[in-house]
C-alpha positions in Angstrom: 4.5 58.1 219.7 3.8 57.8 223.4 3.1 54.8 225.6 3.1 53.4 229.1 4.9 50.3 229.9 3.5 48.4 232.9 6.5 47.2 235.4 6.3 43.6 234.1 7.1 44.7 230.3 9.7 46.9 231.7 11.6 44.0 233.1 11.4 42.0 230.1 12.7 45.0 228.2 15.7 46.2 231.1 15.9 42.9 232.5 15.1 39.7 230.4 16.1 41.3 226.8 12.9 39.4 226.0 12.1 38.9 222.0 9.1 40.6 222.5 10.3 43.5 224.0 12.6 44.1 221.1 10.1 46.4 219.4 9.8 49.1 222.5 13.1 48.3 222.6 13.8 49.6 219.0 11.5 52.4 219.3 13.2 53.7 222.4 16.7 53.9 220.8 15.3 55.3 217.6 13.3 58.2 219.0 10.6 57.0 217.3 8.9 55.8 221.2 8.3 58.1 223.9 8.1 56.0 227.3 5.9 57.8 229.8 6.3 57.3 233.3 6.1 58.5 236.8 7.6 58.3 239.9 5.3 55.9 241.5 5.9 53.9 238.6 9.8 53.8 239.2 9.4 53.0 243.2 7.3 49.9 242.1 10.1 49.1 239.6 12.6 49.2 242.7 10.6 47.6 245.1 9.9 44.8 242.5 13.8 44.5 241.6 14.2 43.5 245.3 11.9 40.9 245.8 13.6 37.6 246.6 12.7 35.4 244.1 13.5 38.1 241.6 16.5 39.8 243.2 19.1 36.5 241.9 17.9 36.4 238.5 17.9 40.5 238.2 21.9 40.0 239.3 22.8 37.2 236.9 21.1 39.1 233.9 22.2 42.6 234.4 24.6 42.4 237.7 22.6 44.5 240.2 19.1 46.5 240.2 21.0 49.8 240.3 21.9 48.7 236.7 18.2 48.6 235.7 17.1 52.0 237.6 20.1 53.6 235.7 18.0 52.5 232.5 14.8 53.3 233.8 15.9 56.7 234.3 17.9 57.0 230.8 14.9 56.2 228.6 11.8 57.0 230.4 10.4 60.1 230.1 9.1 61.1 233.5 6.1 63.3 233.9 3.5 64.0 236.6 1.2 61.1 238.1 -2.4 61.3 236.2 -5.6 62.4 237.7 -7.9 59.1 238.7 -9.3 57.7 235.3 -13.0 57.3 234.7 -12.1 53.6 234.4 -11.0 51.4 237.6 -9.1 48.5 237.2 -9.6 45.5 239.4 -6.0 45.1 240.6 -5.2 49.0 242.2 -1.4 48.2 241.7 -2.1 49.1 238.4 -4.4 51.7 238.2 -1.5 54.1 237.9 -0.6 52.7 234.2 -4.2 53.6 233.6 -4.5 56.7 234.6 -1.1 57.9 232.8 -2.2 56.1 229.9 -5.9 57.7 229.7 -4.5 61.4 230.5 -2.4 61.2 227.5 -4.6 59.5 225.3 -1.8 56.3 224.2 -1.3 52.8 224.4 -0.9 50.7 227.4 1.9 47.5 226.8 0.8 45.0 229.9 0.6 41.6 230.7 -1.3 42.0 233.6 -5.1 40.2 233.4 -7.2 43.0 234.5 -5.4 45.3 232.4 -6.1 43.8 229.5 -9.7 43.1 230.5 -10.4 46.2 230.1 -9.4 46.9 226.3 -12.8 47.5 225.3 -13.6 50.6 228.4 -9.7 51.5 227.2 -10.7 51.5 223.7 -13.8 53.9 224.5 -11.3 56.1 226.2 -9.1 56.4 222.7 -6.2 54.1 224.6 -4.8 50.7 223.3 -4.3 47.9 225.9 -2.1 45.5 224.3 0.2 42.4 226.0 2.6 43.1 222.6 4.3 46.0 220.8 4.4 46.2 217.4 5.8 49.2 215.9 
């Protein structure tokens, strides 16, 4: 199965070792997941990695962000960024999870508010906005 990971589920899964990131976690390393992504996606991972505030705890958990890219590009599957969905979410930041997750028709793990405002337009659209995986 396929899904898009939005960049705050990615850090509690590369970063944080969160509990409830276990699952993708699980999925990845069994071949069982299929973790799109695109390059956009990974720039905003970077970008993110460096912000102050985040940049000390990023070191003490996994000792630099290069550690964390390496991941990134290890277990997600890169592919193309997605035409403009017939959806718009509220925050543009993440329309790009959107649009990846609409073109290929599979569930959208995010935290983020207006993401998961918009289950029910998502749902229409054959995509499952959830703030939890469950495999």
């Amino acid at each position: 199965m396929q899904l898009v990971l939005d960049t705050n589920v990615v850090l509690d899964l590369l970063v944080f070792g969160d509990a409830a990131a276990q699952p993708v976690k699980q999925g990845l390393e069994a071949g069982s997941l299929r973790w799109l992504a695109t390059a956009a996606m990974r720039e905003e991972l970077a970008r993110v990695l460096a912000y102050p505030k985040l940049a000390p705890r990023v070191a003490f958990h996994r000792g630099s962000a290069d550690a964390v890219l390496r991941d990134f590009d290890r277990q997600a599957a890169l592919v193309p960024a997605a035409e403009k969905a017939s959806v718009t979410c509220g925050d543009p930041d993440d329309q790009k999870f959107i649009d990846l997750a609409v073109a290929h028709r599979c569930p959208l793990v995010s935290k983020d508010f207006e993401v998961l405002r918009m289950k029910k337009r998502l749902a229409q659209l054959e995509v499952l906005a959830t703030s939890s995986w469950v495999g």
